[in-house]
C-alpha positions as CSV (number, residue, x, y, z in Angstrom):
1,X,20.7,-24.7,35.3
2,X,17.3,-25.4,33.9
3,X,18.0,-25.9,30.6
4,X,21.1,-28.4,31.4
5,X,18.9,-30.3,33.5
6,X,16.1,-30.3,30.6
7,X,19.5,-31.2,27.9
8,X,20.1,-34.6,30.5
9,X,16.8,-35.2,30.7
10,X,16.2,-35.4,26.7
11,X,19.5,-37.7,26.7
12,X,17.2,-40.0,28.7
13,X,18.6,-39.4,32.1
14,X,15.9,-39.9,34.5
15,X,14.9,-36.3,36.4
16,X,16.2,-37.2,39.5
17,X,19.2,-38.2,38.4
18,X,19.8,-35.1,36.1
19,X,19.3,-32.7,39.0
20,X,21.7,-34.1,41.2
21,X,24.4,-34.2,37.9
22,X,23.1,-30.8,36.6
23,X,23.7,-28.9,40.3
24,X,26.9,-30.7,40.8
25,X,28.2,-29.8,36.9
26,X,26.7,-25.7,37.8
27,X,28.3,-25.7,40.5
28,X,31.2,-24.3,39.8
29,X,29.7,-21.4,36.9
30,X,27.2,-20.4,40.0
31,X,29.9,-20.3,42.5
32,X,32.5,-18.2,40.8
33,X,30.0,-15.5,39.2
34,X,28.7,-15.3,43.2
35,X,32.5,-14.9,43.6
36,X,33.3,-12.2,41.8
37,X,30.5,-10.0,42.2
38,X,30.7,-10.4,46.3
39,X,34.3,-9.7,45.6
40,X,33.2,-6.3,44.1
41,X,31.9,-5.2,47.2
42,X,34.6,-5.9,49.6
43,X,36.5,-2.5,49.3
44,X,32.9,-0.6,49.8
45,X,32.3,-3.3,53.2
46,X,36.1,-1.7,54.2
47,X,35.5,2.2,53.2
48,X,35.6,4.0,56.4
49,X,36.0,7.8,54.2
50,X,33.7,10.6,53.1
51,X,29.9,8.7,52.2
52,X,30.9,5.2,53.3
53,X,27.7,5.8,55.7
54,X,25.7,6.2,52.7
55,X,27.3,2.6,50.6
56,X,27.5,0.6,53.4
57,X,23.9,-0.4,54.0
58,X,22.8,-0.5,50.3
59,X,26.2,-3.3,50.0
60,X,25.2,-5.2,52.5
61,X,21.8,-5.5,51.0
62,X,22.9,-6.5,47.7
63,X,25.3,-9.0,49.1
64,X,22.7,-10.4,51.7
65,X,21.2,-11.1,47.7
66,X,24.1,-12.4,46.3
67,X,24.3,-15.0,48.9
68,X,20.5,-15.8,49.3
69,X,20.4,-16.0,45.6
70,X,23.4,-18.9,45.2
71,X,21.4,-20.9,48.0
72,X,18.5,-20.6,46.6
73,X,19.7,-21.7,43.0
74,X,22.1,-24.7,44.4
75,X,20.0,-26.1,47.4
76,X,16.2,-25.1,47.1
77,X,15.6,-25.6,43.0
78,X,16.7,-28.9,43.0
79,X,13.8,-29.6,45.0
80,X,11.5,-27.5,43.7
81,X,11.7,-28.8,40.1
82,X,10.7,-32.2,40.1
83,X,7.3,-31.2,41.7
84,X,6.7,-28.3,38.7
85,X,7.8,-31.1,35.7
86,X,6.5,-34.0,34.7
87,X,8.4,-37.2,33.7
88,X,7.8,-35.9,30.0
89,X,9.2,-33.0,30.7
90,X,6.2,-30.6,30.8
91,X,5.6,-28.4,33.6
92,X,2.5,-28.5,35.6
């Protein structure tokens, strides 16, 4: 998501402007690989054999991730970013 927003930047799209368009064009990348991995875990979240004791608490950990992570990348680093890059593009 960084680099697309740095691309729209260098296309002379003010910062602002490319992190709004860059989260709404990632949207859809970050959503589905969040997806597909939490999908991976629903039959461990179900297991009710032999060991499901043991997998159960290390799957909801990693899924407690999963989620934390997509929030983190869609909502928090669009706000974070302008205050780490200057207009030129360095960062602070």
């Amino acid at each position: 998501m960084v680099s697309f927003i740095r691309d729209l930047q260098q296309h002379g799209m003010a910062l602002d402007r490319a992190i709004v368009k860059g989260a709404m064009m990632r949207l859809r990348p970050v959503l589905m690989t969040a997806l597909v991995a939490g999908l991976g875990f629903v039959p461990i979240a179900f297991n009710t054999g032999i060991g499901s004791e043991v997998q159960r608490p290390p799957e909801t950990v990693v899924t407690g991730g999963i989620v934390s992570s997509t929030m983190l990348t869609l909502l928090v680093h669009g706000r974070i970013d302008p205050r780490l890059v200057r207009e030129d593009g360095a960062i602070v």
